[in-house]
N, C-alpha and C positions, 0 to 999 in steps of 0.2 A: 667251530665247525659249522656249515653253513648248509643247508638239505634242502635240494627240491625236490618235493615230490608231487606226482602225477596221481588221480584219483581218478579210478575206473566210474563213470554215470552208467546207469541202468543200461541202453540203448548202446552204448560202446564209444561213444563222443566224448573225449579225454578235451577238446580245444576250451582252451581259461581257464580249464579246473587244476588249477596249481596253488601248492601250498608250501613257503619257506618256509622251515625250521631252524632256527641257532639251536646246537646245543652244547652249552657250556659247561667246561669241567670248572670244579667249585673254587679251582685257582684263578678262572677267569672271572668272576665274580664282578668284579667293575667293570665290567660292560654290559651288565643287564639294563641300568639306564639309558644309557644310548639308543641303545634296541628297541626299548618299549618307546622311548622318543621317538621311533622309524615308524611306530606301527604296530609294532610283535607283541602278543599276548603270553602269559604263561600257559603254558601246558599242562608242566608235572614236572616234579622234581624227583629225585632220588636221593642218596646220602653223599654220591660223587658227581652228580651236575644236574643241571637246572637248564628244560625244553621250553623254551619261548617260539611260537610259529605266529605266520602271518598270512591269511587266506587273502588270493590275489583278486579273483575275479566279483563284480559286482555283484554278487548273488549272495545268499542266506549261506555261512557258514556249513559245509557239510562234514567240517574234520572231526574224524572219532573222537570220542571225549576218552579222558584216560579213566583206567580203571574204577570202575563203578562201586566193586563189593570187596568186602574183607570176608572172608572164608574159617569159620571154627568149627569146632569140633564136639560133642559130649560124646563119653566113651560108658555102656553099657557094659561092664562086666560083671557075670554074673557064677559063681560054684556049681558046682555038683548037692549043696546043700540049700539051692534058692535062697544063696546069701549073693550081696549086690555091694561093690565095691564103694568105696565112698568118703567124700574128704570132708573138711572144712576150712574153709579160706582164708589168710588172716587179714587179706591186701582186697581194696576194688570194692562191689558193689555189697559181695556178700560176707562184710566182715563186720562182727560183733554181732549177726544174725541167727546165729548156733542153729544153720541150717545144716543138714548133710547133701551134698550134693554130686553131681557125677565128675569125675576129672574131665577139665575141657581145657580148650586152648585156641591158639590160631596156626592156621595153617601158611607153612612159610612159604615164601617164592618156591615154584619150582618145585614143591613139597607134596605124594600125594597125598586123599585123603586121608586112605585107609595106613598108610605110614606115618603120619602125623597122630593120626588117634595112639598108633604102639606107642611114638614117644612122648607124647605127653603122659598117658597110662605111666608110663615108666619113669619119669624122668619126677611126677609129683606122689606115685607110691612104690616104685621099685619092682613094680608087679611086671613079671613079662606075660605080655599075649602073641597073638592071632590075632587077627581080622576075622570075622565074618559075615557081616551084613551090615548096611546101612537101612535104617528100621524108618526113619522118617529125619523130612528137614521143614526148616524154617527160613522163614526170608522178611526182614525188619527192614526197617530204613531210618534215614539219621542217624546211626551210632555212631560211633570212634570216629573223629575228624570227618565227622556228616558225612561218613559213606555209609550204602546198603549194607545189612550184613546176609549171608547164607550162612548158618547153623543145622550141621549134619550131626546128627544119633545112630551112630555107630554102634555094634553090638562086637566084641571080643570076647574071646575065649582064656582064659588064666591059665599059665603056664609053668607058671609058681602061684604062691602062696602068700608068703613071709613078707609084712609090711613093713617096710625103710621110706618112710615120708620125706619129702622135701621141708629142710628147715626153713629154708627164706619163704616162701609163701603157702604153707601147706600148717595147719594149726594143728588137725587130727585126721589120723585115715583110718580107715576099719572096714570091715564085711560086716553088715546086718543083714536083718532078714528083708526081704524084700518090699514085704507088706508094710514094717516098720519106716521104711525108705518113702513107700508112695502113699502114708497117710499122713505123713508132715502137715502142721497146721499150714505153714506157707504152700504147699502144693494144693491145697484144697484150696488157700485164698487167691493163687495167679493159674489161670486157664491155663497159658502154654504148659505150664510144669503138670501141672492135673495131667493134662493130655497125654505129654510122654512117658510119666509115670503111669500110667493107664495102658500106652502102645507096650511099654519094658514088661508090665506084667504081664498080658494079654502074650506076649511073645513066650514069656518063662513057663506058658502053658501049652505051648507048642500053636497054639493057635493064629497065628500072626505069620503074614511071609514079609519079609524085607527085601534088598535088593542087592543083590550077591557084585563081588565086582570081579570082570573078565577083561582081558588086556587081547583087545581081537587084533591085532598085528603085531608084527617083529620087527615092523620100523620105529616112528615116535613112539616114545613111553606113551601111554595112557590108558585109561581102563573106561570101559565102558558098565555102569551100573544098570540090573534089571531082576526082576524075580526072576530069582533062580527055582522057585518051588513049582510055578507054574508054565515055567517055559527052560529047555533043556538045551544045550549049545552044542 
């Protein structure tokens, strides 16, 4: 398939500013040579075709670049007994660390936040929640296939109880005490983690506002996040 598209300039002068796109399904696959012989760069791929474009006019490249960040999640759940949910890993950065840490995940295409937080909560200790707040985030760069990451700290509500861990990646899950949670030697030795175990407790004492999420129209899905404690909708 073959796309031209038109790019709006500040001032409303569309003339040159055109950019081809191929975008091939991944049965068309032998012809990506050809193309990049024409000119055409890659774009972005997917798991069913692969975007090659070709900016027309003599001027400095203005076409968006594809997605910048990967989007995850840590999920704050916390009792009625200031006990704080919590796994350990067996897969990835923090395995054979015998840290305890929060369930987290990435959030998938199309996926929201605070929906993404239920399922991961659920899907690596069985625990169902609520949403409540998004307490703080983070924003890194270079991770996973050198893209930015955003890391949201979501706070949930437990719904149940009764822990059924995930076997394939999931070592041990349990409620501890909180305190127990945020004086880990490793928390004390990496700042980011200090900090949010710092923000989680600081919340478990009512003292912290986070940012509630509001869905302001009945058209697109989307939610809009804001303190909810100091401004009322």
């Amino acid at each position: 398939m073959l796309l031209c598209l038109e790019l709006q300039s500040p001032n409303g002068d569309n003339r040159g500013r055109r950019v081809f796109g191929s975008n091939y399904p991944i049965q068309l696959a032998n012809l990506v040579e050809p193309t990049v012989k024409e000119g055409f760069r890659y774009h972005h791929a997917e798991s069913d075709y692969l975007m090659l474009v070709h900016w027309i006019p003599d001027s400095p490249d203005a076409l968006p670049a594809n997605a910048s960040h990967i989007v995850g999640i840590g999920a704050f759940v916390m009792n009625n007994k200031r006990e704080v949910l919590v796994v350990k890993e067996k897969h990835g950065y923090f395995e054979g660390k015998d840290v305890w840490k929060f369930p987290t995940g990435v959030v998938n295409q199309g996926e929201d936040i605070c929906t993404a937080a239920i399922r991961e909560v659920k899907e690596e200790t069985g625990i169902d929640t609520e949403f409540m707040e998004i307490l703080a985030f983070r924003q890194t760069h270079k991770q996973f296939l050198g893209k930015s990451d955003l890391f949201f700290v979501c706070m949930l509500r437990p719904l149940s109880f009764d822990i059924t861990k995930q076997d394939s990646e999931i070592k041990a899950a349990q409620w501890i005490p909180i305190d127990e949670y945020a004086n880990q030697t490793y928390n004390r030795e990496h700042k980011s983690f200090e900090y949010i175990a710092r923000i989680c407790s600081t919340k478990s004492q009512g003292s912290y506002g986070g940012f509630s999420a509001v869905r302001p129209s009945s058209g697109k899905q989307n939610y809009l996040f804001f303190n909810g404690q100091d401004f009322k909708p």
